[in-house]
C-alpha positions in Angstrom: 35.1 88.8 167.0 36.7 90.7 170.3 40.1 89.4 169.2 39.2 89.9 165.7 38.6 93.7 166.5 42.1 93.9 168.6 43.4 92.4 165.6 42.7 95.5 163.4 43.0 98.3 165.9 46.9 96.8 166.6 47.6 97.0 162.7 46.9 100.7 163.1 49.5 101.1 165.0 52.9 100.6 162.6 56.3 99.4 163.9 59.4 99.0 162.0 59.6 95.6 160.4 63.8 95.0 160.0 63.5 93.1 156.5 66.2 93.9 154.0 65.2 97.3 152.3 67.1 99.8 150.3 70.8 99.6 150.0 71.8 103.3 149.6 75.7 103.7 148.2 76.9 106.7 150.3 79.4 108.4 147.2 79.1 111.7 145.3 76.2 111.6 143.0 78.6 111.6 140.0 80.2 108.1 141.1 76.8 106.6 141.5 76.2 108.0 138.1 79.4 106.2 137.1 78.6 103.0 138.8 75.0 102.9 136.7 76.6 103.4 134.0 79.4 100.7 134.4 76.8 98.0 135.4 74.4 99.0 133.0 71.8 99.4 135.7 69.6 103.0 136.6 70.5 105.0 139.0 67.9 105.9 141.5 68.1 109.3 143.7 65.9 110.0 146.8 66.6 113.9 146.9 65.3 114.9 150.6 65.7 117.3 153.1 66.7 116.8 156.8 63.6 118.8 158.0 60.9 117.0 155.3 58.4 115.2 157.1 57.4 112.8 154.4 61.1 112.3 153.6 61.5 110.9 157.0 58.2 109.1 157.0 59.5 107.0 153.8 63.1 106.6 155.2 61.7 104.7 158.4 58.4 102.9 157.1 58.8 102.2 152.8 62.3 102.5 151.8 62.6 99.4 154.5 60.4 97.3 153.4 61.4 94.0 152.1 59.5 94.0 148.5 60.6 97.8 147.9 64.4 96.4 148.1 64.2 93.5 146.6 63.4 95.7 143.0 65.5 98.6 144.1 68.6 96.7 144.9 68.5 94.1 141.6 68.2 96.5 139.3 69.1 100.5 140.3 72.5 102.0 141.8 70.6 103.6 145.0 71.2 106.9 146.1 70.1 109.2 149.2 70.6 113.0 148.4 70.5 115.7 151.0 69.8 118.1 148.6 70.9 121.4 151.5 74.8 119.3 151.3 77.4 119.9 149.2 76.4 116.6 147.0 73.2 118.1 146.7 73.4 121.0 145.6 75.7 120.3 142.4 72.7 117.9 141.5 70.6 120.4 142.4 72.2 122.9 139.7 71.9 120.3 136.9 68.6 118.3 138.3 66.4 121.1 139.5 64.4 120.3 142.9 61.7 121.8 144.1 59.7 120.3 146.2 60.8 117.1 149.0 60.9 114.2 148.4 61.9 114.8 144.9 62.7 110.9 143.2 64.4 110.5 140.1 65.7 107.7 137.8 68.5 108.5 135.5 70.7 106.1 133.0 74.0 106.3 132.6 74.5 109.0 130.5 72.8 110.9 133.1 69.3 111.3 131.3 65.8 111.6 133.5 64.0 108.2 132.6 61.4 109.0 135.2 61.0 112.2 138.1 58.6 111.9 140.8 57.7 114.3 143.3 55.9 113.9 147.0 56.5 110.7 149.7 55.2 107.1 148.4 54.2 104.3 150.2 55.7 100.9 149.0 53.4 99.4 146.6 54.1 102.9 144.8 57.4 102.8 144.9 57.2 99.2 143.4 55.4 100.0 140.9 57.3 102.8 140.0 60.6 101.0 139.6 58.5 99.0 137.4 57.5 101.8 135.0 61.1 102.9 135.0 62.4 99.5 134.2 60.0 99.3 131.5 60.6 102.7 130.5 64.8 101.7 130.2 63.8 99.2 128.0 67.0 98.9 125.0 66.0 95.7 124.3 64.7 96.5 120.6 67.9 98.0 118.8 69.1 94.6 119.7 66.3 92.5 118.8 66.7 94.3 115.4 69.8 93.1 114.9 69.5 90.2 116.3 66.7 89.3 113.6 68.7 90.4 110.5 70.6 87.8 111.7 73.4 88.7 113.6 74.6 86.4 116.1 77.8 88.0 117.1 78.6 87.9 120.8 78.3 91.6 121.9 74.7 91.5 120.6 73.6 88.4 121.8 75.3 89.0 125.1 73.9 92.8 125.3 70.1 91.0 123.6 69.6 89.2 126.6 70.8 91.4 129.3 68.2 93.7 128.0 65.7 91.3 127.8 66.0 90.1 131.4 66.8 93.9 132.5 62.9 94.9 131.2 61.5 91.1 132.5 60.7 89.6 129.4 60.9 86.3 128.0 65.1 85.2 127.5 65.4 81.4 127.7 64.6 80.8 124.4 67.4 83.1 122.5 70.3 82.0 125.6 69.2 78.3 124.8 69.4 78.6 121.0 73.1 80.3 121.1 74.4 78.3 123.4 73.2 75.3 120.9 74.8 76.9 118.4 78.4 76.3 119.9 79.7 79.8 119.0 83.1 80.2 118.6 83.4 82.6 122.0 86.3 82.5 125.0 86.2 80.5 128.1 85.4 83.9 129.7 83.3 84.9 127.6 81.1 82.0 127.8 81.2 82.0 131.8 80.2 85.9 131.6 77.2 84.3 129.7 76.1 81.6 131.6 76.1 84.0 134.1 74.0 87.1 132.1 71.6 84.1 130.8 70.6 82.7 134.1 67.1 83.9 135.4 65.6 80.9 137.0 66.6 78.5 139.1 64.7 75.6 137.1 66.5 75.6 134.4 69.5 74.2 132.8 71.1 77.0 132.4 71.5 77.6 136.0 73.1 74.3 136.1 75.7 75.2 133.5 76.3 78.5 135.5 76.9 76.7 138.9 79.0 73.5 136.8 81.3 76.5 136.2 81.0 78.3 139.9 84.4 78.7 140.8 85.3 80.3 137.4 82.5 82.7 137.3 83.2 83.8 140.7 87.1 84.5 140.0 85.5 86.7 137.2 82.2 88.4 139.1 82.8 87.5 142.9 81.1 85.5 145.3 78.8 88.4 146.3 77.9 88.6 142.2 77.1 85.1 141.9 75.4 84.6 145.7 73.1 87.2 144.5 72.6 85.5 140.8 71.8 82.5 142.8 69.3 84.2 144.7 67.2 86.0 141.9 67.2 83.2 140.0 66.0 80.8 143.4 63.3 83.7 144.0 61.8 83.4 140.6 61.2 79.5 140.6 59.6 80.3 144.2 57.6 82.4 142.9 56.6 79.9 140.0 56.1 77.7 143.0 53.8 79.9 144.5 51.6 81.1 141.2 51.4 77.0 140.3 50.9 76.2 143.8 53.5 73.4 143.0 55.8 72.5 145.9 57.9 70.4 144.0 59.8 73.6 142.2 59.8 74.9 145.5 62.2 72.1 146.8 63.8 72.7 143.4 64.8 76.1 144.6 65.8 74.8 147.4 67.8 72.6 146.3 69.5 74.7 144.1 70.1 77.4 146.6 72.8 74.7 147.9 74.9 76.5 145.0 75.4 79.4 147.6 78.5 80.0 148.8 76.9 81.4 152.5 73.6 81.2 153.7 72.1 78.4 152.0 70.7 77.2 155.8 68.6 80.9 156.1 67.8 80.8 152.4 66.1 77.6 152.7 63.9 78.7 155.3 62.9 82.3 154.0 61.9 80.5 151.0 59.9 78.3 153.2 58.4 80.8 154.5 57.4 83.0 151.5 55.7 79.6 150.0 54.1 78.9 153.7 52.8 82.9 153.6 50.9 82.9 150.2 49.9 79.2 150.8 48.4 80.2 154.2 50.5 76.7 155.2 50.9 77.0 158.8 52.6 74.1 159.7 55.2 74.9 157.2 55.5 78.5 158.3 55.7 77.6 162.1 58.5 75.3 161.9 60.5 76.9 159.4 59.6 80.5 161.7 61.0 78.5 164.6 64.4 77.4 162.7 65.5 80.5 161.6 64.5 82.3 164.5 67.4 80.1 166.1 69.8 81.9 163.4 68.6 85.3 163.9 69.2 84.6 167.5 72.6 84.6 167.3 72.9 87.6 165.1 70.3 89.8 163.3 68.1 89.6 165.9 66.0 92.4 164.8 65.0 90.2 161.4 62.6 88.1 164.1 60.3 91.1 164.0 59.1 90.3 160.6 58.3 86.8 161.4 55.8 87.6 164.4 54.3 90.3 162.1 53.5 88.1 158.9 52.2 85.4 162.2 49.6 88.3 162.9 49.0 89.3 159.5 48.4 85.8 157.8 47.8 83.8 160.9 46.2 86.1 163.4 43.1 83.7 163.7 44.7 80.7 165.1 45.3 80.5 168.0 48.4 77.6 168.2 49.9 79.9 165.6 49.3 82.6 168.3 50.9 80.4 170.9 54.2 80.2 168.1 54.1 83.8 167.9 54.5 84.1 172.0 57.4 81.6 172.0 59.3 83.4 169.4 58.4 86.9 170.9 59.1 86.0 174.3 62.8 85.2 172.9 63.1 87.9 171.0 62.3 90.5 173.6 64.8 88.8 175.4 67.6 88.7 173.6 66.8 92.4 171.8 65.2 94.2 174.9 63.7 97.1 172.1 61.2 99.2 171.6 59.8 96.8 168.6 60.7 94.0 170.1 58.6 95.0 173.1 55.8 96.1 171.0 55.9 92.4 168.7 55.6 90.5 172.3 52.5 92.7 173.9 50.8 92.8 170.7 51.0 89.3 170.8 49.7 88.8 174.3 47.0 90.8 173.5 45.5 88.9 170.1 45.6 86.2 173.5 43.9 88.3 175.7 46.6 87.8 178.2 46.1 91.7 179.2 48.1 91.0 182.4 50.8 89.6 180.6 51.6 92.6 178.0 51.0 94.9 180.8 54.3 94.2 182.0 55.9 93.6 178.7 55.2 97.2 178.2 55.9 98.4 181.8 59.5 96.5 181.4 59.5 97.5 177.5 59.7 101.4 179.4 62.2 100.8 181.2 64.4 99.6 178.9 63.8 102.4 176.5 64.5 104.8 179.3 67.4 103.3 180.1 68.6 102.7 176.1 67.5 106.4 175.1 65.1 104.9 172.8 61.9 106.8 172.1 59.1 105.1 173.4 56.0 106.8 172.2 54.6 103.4 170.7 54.9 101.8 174.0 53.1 104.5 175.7 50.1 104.4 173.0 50.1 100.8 173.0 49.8 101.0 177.1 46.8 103.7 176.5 45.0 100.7 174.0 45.7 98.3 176.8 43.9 100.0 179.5 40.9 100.9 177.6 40.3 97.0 176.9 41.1 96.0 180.5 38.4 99.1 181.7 
């Protein structure tokens, strides 16, 4: 129960967790209006101000999060407006603002599908994109034509992108046409194969990666790594809602397809199964493998792992033990603020008080000497004594 306790009052206390969040494009709004537009994709606008508290409150704790960017990056053009710049204020004169954080989501001819005022937390933000998604939805002036009868390429092609643009059900149609042998170019059936891929269980995706090298000259590899990726992150989540390991070995198995980063995608997918399976041996080893990666370059990515550790596994104490290797290593090799804060916590779901005393001590003199701002450290030290009195 005493760790327990810890446990909760150490959540209270937030620290940045490094996961991929938001990619912002840094252009003039008009070119990200252009870019929308051109990929057929919404273009969503944080309009803030430098001196807005809940504008910077989102910027360093939800627009980071892992889950907010996963939607945010598949399916808007993302865009940061400092509404007192120059950029800003020609949106400003055609997209009134009035309060900060403003948030809209525009199409491509430049039309509001969705404006939302005041700072959200992730889950909002989430479920936000997903009311603007569904609100984009232009799936139905092709399904129209579609059922007169038309099976012409352009509508067929557009039929499904729409239909996997507002996530609903497009196997079915992309299976049938491509039965149908239609009389289409070599590029256009790559384009496709590519459009019609959602899953990674699927023979679809097969016919998309038989043809790899063509539909990258067409797309790019980035294009097709990140095809590869959605479509890996669906049957991993089919994996996880079955509770059905095998399609998660599919996915992994199909991630092969990658051309970089198979190795770390492997184990993040791992991982995500291990998390909502609450499989710790899973989780530990594959924690301990990519740990090794992030090692030797995004070190700050290792922050996430020892958070989920306390979040999902805070109760077990070899889990515990993990955590400390990994943290121990990490505040090594990063010598931050979070990665101080990741090893103390750490020591302290141990009740090694002594121990994350002088993480925290050292942890302070590395901020000094780093100009990092170490107000964390210093309320973490303040929890620390009080349990030690």
């Amino acid at each position: 129960m005493k760790r327990f306790i810890i446990f909760i009052f150490l959540f209270s206390i937030s620290f940045s967790n490094y996961a991929q969040g938001i990619e912002f494009v840094k252009v003039k709004w008009q070119e990200a209006l252009e870019m929308a537009k051109e990929q057929d994709k919404l273009m969503f606008v944080d309009s803030y101000a430098e001196w807005c508290g809940p504008c910077k409150r989102m910027a360093k704790h939800e627009f980071v999060k892992s889950d907010v960017g996963e939607i945010y990056n598949e399916n808007f053009i993302n865009l940061k407006l400092d509404m007192e710049s120059k950029n800003g204020r020609t949106f400003d004169s055609k997209y009134p603002v009035s309060a900060y954080p403003t948030m809209f989501f525009l199409d491509g001819e430049g039309n509001v599908v969705k404006k939302i005022k005041g700072g959200q937390k992730g889950d909002q933000l989430i479920a936000m994109a997903k009311q603007a998604i569904k609100g984009y939805d232009t799936s139905g002036k092709y399904k129209e034509k579609y059922d007169d009868g038309d099976r012409s390429y352009n509508v067929v092609y557009s039929y499904v992108k729409a239909l996997n643009r507002a996530n609903k059900p497009s196997l079915r149609i992309s299976n049938s046409y491509l039965k149908s042998n239609p009389e289409i170019t070599e590029e256009q059936k790559l384009k496709f194969y590519h459009i019609a891929t959602v899953d990674a269980d699927s023979k679809i995706f097969d016919m998309m990666v038989e043809n790899k090298s063509g539909i990258i000259a067409l797309i790019g590899e980035a294009e097709f790594d990140k095809k590869v990726k959605s479509a890996c992150n669906k049957t991993v989540n089919k994996a996880v809602e079955y509770e059905t390991e095998t399609l998660l070995d599919e996915a992994i198995t199909k991630s092969k397809a990658l051309t970089t980063g198979s190795e770390t995608y492997e184990l993040m997918a791992k991982m995500a199964y291990a998390k909502s399976m609450k499989d710790k041996s899973m989780y530990a080893s594959a924690a301990k493998d990519i740990t090794k990666i992030y090692l030797n370059g995004d070190v700050e990515q290792i922050n996430g792992i020892i958070l989920t550790i306390h979040k999902i596994f805070g109760d077990d104490i070899e889990m515990l033990k993990t955590a400390k290797n990994i943290s121990k290593k990490y505040f090594k090799k990063s010598k931050s603020v979070n990665s101080a804060l990741a090893y103390s916590k750490t020591l302290m779901l141990l009740e090694d008080y002594e121990g994350a005393e002088k993480v925290l001590t050292k942890g302070l003199k590395n901020a000094e000497k780093s100009g990092e701002k170490s107000k964390s450290l210093e309320m973490m030290l303040k929890v620390l004594e009080k349990k030690k009195a």
